[in-house]
FIKOLZA-1660 file (N, C-alpha, C; in steps of 0.1 Angstrom, whole numbers, plus 5000, padded with zeros to 4 digits):
% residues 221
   i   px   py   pz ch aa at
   1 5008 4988 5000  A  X  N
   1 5000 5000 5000  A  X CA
   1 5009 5012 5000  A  X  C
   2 5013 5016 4987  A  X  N
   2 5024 5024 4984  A  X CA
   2 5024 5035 4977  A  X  C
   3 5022 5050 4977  A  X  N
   3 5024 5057 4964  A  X CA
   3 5043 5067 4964  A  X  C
   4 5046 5066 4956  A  X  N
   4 5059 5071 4956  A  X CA
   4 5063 5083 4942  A  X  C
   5 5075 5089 4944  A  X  N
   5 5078 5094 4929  A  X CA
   5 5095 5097 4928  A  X  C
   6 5099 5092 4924  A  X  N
   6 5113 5092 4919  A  X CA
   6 5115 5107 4914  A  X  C
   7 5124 5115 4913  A  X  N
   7 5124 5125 4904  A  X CA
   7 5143 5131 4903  A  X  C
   8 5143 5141 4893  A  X  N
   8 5157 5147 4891  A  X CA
   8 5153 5165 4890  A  X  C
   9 5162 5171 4893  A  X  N
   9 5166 5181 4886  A  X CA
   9 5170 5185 4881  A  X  C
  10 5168 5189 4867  A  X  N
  10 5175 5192 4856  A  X CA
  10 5187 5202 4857  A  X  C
  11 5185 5216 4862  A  X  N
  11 5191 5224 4863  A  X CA
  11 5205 5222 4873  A  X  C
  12 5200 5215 4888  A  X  N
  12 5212 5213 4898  A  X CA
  12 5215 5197 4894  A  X  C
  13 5213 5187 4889  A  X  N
  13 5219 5180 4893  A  X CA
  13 5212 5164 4904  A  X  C
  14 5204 5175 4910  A  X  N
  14 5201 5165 4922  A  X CA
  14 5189 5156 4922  A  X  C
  15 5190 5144 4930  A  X  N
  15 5181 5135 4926  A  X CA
  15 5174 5129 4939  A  X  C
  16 5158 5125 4939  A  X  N
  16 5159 5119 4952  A  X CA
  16 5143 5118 4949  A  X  C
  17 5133 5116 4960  A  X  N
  17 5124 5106 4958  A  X CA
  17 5114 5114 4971  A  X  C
  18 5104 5109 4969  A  X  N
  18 5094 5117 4981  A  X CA
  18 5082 5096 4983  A  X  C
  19 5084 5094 4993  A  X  N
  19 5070 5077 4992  A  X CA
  19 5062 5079 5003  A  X  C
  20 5051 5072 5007  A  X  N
  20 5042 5074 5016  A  X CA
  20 5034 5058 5018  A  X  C
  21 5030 5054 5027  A  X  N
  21 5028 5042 5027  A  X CA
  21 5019 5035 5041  A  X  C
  22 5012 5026 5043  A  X  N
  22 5002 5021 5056  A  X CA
  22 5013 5018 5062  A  X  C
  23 5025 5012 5058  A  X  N
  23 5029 5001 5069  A  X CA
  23 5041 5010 5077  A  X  C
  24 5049 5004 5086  A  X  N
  24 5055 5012 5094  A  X CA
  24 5073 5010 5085  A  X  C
  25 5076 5021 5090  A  X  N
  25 5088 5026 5083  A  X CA
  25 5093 5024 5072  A  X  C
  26 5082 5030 5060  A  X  N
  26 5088 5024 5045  A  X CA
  26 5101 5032 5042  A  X  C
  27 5106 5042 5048  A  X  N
  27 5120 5044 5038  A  X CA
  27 5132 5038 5043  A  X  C
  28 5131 5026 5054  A  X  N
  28 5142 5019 5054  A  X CA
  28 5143 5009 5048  A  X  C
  29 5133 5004 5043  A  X  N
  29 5127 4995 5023  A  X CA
  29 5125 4995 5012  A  X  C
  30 5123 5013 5010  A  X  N
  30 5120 5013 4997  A  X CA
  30 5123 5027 4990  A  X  C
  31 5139 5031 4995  A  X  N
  31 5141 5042 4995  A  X CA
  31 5156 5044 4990  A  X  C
  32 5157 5042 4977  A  X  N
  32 5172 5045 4973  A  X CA
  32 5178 5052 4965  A  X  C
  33 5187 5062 4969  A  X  N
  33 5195 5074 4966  A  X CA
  33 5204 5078 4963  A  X  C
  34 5214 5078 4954  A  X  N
  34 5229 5078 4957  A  X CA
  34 5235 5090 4946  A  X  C
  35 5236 5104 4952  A  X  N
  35 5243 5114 4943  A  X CA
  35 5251 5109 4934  A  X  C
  36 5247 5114 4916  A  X  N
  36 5254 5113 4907  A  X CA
  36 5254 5102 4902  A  X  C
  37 5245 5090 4912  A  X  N
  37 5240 5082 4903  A  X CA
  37 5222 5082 4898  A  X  C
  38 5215 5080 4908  A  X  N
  38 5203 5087 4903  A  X CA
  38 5191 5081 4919  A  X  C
  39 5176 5077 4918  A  X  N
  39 5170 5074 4927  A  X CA
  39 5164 5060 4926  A  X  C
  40 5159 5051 4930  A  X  N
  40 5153 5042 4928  A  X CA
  40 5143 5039 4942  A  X  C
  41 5127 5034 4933  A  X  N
  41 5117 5032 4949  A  X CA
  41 5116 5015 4945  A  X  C
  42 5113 5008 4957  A  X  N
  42 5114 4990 4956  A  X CA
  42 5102 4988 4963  A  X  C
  43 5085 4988 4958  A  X  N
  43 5077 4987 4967  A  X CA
  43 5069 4973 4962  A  X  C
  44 5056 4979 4968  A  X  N
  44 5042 4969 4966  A  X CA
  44 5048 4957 4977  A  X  C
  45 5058 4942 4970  A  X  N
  45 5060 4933 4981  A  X CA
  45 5076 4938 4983  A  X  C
  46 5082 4948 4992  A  X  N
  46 5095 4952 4983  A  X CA
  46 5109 4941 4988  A  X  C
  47 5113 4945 4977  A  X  N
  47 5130 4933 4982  A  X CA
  47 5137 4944 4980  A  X  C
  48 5146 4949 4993  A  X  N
  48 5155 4963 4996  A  X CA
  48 5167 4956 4985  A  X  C
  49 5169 4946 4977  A  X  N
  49 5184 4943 4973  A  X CA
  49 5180 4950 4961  A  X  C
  50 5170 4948 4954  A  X  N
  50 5164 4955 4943  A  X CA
  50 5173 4972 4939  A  X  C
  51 5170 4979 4950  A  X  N
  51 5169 4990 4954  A  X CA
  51 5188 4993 4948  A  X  C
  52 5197 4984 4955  A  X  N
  52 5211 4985 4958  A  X CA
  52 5214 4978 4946  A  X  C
  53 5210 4970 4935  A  X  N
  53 5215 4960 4925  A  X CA
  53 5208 4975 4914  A  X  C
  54 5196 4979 4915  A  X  N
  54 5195 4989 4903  A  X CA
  54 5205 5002 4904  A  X  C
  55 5210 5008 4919  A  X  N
  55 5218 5018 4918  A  X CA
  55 5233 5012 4912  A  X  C
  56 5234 5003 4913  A  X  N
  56 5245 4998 4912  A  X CA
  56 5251 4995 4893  A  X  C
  57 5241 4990 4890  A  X  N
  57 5242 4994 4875  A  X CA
  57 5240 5003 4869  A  X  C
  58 5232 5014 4871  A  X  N
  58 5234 5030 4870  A  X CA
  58 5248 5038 4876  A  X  C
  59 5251 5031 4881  A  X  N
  59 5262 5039 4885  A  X CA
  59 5276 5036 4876  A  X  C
  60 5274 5016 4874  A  X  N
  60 5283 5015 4861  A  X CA
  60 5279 5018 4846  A  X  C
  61 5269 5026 4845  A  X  N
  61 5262 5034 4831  A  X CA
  61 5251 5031 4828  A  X  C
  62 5241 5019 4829  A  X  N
  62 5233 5013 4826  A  X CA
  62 5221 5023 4827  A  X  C
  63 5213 5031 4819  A  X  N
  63 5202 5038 4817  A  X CA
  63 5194 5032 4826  A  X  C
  64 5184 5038 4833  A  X  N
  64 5176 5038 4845  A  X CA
  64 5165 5027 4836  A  X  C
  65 5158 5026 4825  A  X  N
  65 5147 5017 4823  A  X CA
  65 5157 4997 4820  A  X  C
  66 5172 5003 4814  A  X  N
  66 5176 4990 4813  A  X CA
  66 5179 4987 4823  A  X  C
  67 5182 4992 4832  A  X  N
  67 5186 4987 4851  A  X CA
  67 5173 4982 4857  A  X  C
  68 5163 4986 4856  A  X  N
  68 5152 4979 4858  A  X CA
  68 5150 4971 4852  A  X  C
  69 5153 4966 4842  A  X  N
  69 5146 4953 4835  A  X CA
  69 5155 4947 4838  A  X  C
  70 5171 4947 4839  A  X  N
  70 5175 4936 4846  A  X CA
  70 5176 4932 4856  A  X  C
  71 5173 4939 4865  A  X  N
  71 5169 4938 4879  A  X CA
  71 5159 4930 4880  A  X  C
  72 5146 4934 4875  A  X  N
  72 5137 4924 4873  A  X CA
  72 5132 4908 4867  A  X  C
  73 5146 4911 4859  A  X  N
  73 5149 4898 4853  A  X CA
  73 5155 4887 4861  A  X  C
  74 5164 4895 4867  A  X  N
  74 5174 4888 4879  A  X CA
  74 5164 4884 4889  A  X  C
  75 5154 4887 4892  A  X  N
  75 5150 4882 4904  A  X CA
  75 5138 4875 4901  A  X  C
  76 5139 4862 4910  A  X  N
  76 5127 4850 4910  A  X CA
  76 5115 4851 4910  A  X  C
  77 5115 4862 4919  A  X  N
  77 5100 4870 4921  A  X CA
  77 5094 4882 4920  A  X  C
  78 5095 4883 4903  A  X  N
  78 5092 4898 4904  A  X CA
  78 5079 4898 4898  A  X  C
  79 5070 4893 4897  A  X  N
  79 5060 4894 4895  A  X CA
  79 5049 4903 4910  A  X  C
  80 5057 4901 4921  A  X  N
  80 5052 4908 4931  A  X CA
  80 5061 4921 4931  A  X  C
  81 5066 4925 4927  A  X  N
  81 5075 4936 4925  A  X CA
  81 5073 4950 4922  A  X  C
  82 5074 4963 4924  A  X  N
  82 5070 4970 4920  A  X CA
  82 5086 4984 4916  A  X  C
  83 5089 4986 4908  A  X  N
  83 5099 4990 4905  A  X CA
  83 5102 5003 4899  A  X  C
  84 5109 5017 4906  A  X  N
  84 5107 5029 4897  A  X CA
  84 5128 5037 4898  A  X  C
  85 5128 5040 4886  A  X  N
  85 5139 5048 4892  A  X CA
  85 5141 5057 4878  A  X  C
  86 5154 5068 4879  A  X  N
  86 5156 5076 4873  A  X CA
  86 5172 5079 4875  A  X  C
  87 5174 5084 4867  A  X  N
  87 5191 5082 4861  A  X CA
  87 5196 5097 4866  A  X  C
  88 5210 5100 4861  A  X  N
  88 5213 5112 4862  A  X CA
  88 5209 5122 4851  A  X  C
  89 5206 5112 4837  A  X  N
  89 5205 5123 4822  A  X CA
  89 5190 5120 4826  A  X  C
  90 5181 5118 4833  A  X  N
  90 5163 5122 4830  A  X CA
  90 5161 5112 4824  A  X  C
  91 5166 5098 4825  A  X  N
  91 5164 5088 4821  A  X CA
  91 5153 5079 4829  A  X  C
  92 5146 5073 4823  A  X  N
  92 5134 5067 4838  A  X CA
  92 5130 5054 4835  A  X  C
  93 5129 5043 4843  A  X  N
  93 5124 5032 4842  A  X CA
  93 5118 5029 4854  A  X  C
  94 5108 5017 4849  A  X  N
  94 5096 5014 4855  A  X CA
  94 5093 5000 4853  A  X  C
  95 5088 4991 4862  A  X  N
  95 5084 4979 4861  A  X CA
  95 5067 4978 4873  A  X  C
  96 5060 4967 4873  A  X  N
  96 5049 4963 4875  A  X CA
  96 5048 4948 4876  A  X  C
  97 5052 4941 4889  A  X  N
  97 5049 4928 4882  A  X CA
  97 5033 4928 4883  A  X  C
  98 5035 4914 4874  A  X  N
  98 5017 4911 4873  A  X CA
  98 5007 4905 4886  A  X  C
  99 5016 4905 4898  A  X  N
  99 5008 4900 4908  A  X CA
  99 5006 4909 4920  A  X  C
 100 5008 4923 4913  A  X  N
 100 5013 4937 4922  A  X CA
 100 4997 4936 4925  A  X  C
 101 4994 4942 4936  A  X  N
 101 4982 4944 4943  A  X CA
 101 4974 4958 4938  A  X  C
 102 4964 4949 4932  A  X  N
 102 4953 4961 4930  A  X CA
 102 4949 4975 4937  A  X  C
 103 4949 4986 4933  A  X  N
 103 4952 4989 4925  A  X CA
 103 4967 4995 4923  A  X  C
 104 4975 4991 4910  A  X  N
 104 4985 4994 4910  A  X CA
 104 4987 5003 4890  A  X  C
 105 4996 5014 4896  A  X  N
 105 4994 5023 4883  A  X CA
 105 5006 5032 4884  A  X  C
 106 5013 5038 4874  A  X  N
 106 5023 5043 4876  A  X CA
 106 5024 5054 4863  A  X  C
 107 5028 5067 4864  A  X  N
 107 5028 5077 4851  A  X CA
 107 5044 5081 4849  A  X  C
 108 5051 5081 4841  A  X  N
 108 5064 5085 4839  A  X CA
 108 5062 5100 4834  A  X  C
 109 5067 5109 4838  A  X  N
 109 5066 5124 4834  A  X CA
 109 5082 5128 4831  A  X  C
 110 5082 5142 4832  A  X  N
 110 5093 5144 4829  A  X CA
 110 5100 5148 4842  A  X  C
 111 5114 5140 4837  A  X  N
 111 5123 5140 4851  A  X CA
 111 5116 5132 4864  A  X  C
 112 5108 5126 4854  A  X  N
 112 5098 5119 4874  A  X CA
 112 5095 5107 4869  A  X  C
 113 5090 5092 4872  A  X  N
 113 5083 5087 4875  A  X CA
 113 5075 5084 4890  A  X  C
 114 5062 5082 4887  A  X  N
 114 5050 5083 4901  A  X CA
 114 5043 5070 4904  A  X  C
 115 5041 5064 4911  A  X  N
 115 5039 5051 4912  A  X CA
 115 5030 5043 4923  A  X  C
 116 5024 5035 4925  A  X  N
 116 5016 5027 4935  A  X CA
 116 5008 5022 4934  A  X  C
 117 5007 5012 4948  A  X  N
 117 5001 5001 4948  A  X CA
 117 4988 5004 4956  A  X  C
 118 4979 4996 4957  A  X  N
 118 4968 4993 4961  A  X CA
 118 4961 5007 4967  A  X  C
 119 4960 5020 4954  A  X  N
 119 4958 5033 4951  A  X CA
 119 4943 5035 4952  A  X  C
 120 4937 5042 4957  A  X  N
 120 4923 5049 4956  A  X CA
 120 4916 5048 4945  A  X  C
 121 4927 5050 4937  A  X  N
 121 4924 5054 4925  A  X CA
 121 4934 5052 4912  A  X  C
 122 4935 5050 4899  A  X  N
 122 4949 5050 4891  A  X CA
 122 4953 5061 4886  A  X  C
 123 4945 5075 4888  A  X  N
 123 4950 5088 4887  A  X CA
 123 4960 5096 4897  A  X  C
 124 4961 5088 4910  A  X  N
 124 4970 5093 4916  A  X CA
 124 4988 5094 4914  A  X  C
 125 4991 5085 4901  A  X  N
 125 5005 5088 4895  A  X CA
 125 5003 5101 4888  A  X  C
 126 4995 5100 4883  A  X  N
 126 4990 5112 4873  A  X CA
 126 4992 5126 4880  A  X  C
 127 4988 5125 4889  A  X  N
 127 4983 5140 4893  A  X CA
 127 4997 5140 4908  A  X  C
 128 5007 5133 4910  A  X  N
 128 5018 5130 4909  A  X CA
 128 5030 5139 4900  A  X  C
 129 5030 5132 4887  A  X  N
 129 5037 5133 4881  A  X CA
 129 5033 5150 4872  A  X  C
 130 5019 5151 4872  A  X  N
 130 5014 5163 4872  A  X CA
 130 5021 5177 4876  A  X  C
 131 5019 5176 4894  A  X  N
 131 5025 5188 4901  A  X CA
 131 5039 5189 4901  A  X  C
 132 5045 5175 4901  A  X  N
 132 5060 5179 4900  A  X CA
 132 5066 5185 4890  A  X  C
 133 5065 5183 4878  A  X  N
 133 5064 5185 4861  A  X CA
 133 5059 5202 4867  A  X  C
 134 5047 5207 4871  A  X  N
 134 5048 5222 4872  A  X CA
 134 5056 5231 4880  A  X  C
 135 5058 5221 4894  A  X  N
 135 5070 5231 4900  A  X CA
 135 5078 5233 4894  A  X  C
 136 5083 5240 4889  A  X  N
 136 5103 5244 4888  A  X CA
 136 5103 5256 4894  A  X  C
 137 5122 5256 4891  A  X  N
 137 5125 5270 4902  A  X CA
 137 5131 5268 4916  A  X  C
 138 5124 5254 4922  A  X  N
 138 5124 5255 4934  A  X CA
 138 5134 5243 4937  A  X  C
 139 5139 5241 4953  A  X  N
 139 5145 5228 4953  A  X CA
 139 5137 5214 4953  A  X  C
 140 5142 5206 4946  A  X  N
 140 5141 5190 4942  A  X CA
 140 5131 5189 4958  A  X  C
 141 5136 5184 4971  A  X  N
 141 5130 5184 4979  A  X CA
 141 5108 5187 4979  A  X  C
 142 5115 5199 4977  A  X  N
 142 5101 5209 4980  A  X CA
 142 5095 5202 4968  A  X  C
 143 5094 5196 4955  A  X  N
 143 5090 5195 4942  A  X CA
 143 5084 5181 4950  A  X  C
 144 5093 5173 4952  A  X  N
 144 5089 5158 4953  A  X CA
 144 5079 5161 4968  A  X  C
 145 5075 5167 4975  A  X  N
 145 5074 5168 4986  A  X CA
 145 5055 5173 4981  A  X  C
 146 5059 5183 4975  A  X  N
 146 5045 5185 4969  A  X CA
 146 5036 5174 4959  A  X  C
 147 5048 5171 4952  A  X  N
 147 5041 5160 4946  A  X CA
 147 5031 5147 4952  A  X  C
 148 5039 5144 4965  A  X  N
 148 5036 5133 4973  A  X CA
 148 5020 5142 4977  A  X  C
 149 5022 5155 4984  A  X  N
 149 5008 5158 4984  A  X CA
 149 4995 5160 4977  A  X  C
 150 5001 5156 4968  A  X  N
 150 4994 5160 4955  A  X CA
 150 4985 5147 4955  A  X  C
 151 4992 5138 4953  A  X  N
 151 4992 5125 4951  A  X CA
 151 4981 5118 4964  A  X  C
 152 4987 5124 4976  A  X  N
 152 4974 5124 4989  A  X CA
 152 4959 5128 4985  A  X  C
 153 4957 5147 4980  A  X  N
 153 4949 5149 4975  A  X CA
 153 4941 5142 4967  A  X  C
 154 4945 5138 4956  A  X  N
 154 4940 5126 4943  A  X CA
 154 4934 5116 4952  A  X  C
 155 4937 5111 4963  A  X  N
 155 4929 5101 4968  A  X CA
 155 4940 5089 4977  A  X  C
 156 4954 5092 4973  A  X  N
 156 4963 5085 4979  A  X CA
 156 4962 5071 4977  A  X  C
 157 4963 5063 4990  A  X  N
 157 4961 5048 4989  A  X CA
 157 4949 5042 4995  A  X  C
 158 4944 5034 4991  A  X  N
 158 4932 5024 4996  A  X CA
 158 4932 5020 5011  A  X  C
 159 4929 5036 5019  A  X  N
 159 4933 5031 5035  A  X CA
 159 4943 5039 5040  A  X  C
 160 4943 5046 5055  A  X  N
 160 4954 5051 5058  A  X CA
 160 4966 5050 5060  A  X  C
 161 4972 5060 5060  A  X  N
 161 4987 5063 5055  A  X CA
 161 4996 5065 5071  A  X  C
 162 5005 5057 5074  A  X  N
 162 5014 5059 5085  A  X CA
 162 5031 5059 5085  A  X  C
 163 5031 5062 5076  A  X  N
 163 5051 5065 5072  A  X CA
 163 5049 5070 5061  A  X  C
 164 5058 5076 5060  A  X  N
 164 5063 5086 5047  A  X CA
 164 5080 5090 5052  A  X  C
 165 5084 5094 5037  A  X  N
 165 5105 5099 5041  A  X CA
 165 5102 5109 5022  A  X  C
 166 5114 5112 5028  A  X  N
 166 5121 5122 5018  A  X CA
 166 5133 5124 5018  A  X  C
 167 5144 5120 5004  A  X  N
 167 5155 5119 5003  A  X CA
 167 5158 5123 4992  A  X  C
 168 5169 5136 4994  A  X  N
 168 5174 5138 4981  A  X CA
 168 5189 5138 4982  A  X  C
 169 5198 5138 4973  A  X  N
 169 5211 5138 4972  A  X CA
 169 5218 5149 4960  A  X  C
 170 5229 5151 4958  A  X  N
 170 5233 5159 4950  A  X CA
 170 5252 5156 4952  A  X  C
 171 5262 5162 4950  A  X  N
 171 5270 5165 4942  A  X CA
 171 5284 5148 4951  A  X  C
 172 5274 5147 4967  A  X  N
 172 5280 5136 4973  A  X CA
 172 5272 5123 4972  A  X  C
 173 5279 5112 4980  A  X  N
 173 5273 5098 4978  A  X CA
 173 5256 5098 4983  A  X  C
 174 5259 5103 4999  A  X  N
 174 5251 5106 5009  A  X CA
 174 5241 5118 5003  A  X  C
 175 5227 5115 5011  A  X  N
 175 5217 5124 5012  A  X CA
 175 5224 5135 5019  A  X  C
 176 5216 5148 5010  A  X  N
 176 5216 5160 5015  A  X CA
 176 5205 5163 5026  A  X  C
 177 5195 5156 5017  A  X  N
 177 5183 5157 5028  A  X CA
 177 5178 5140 5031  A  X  C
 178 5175 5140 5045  A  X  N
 178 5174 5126 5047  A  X CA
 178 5164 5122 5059  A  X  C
 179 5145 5125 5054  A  X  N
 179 5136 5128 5060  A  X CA
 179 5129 5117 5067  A  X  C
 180 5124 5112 5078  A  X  N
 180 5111 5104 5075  A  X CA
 180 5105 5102 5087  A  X  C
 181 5092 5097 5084  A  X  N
 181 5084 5098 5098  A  X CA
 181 5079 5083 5096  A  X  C
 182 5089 5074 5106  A  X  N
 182 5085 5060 5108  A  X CA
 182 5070 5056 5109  A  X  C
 183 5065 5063 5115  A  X  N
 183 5049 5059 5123  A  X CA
 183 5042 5074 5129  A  X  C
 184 5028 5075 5129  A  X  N
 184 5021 5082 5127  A  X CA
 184 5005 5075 5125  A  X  C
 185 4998 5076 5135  A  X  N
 185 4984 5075 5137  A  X CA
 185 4975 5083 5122  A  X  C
 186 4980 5094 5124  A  X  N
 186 4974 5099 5110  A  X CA
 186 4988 5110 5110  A  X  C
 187 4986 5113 5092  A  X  N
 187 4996 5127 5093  A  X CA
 187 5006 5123 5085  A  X  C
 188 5009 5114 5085  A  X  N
 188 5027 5113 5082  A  X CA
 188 5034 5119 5072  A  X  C
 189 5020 5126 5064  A  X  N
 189 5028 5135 5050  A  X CA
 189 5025 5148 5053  A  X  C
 190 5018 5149 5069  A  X  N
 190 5019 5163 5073  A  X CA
 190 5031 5165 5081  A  X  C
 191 5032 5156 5085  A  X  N
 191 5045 5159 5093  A  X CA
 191 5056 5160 5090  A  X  C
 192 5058 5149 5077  A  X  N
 192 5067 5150 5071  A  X CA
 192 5070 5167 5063  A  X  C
 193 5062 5174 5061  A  X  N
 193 5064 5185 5057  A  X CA
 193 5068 5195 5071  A  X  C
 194 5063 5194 5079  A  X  N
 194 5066 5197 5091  A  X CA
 194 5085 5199 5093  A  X  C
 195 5090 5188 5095  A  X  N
 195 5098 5182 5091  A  X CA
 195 5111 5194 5080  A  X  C
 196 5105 5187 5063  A  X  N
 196 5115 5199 5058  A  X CA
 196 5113 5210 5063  A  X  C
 197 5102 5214 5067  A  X  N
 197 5101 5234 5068  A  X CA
 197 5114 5236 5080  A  X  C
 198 5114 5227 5089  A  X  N
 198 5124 5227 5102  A  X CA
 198 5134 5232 5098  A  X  C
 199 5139 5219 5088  A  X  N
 199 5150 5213 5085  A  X CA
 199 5156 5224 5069  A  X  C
 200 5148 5228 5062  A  X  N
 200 5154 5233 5047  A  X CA
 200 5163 5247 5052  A  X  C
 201 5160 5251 5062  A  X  N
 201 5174 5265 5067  A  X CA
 201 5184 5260 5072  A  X  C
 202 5185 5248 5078  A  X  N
 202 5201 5245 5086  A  X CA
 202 5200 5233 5074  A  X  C
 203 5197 5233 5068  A  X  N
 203 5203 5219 5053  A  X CA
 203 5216 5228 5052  A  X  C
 204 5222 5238 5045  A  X  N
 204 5230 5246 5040  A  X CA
 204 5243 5244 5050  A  X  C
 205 5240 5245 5062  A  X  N
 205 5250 5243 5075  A  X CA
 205 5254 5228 5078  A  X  C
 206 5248 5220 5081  A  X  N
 206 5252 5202 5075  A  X CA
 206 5258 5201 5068  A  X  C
 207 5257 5204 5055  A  X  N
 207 5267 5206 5045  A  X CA
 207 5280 5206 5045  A  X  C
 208 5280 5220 5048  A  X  N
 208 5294 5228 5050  A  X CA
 208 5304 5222 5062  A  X  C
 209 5299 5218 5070  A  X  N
 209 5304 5209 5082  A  X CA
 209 5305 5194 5082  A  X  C
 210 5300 5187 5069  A  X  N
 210 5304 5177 5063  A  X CA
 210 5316 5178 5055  A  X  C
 211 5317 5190 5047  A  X  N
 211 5329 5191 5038  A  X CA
 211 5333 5205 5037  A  X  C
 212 5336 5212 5046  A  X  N
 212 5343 5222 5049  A  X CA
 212 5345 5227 5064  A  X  C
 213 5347 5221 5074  A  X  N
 213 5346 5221 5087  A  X CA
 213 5351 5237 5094  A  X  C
 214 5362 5236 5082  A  X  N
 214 5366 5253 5091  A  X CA
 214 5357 5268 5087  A  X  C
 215 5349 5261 5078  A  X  N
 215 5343 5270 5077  A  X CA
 215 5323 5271 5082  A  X  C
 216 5324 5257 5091  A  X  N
 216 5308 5256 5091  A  X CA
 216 5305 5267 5103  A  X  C
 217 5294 5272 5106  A  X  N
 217 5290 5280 5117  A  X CA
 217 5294 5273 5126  A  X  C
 218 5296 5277 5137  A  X  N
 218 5300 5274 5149  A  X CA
 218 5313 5268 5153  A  X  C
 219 5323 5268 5142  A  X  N
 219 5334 5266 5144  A  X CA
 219 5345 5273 5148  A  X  C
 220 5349 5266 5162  A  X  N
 220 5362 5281 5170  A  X CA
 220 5371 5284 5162  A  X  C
 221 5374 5299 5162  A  X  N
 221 5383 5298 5152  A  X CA
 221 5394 5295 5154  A  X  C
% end
């Protein structure tokens, strides 16, 4: 019970994913990110190797729809499978096995694919892949972040929603931004927004104190 959306930025570079889901802690399952290579989501019944075997051949070149198909190919069981990712060049692939839980629907846009399982409705990739496609201007974050609400609006998943994350990356291995709300009675894509608004003014300071220490705030001089 999954809706998700892979996405890139054209302009910076960066890449990263916004998912929402019933069960408890989907982005330590279906959440993969890796600067400079691109994003990939592993849902519906997910297998996390998925996740680490498609970055992995994007990273040695392989176009984001051929890494998915072999991925899918490689594995025994992918007919329960549900599979999305996107490259560094805007490249996007997408798989569905055929025993993915109703309702399952997925829209590739630009710079995005949008995706899920056992959905309200099969317009909610749509109207997904929709809002993100009209943000620009803004950060990757904030784009995938709206989109996921967007995707709530539309009707979301068949039943309530208790985890959600948000992860983007850019010019290092590691997430820039690296969000999520394990569990949550109701909310979790409220909170999750909660969450970046906190977090999007001291992102800039993490940074700098990852890879420039003498110069992050609060360093004696």
């Amino acid at each position: 019970m999954t809706f998700s959306i892979v996405g890139r930025c054209a302009s910076t570079g960066m890449v990263g994913m916004a998912i929402s889901t019933s069960s408890i802690a989907v982005t330590g399952r279906c959440v993969w990110v890796r600067g400079k290579v691109g994003a990939v989501a592993t849902q519906n019944i997910p297998d996390p190797a998925l996740g680490t075997r498609i970055l992995h051949l994007m990273a040695g070149g392989t176009p984001a729809d051929r890494a998915v198909q072999q991925a899918a190919e490689e594995t025994p069981h992918r007919d329960w499978r549900q599979l999305s990712a996107i490259d560094m060049k805007g490249g996007t692939g997408h798989y569905t096995g055929a025993k993915a839980s109703p309702v399952a629907a997925s829209k590739i846009g630009r710079d995005c694919v949008a995706a899920g399982n056992i959905l309200a409705n099969g317009d909610v990739p749509i109207a997904m892949a929709r809002r993100f496609e009209a943000e620009t201007g803004i950060h990757l974050a904030e784009r995938l972040l709206l989109a996921l609400e967007a995707g709530l609006v539309a009707g979301g998943e068949h039943g309530p929603v208790h985890s959600a994350g948000l992860l983007v990356a850019h010019q290092q291995a590691w997430s820039i931004v690296n969000l999520r709300v394990d569990w949550a009675d109701d909310g979790p894509i409220a909170r999750l927004r909660a969450l970046w608004e906190a977090y999007q003014p001291q992102m800039q300071d993490y940074l700098t104190r990852a890879i420039d220490p003498p110069r992050a705030p609060g360093t004696p001089p």
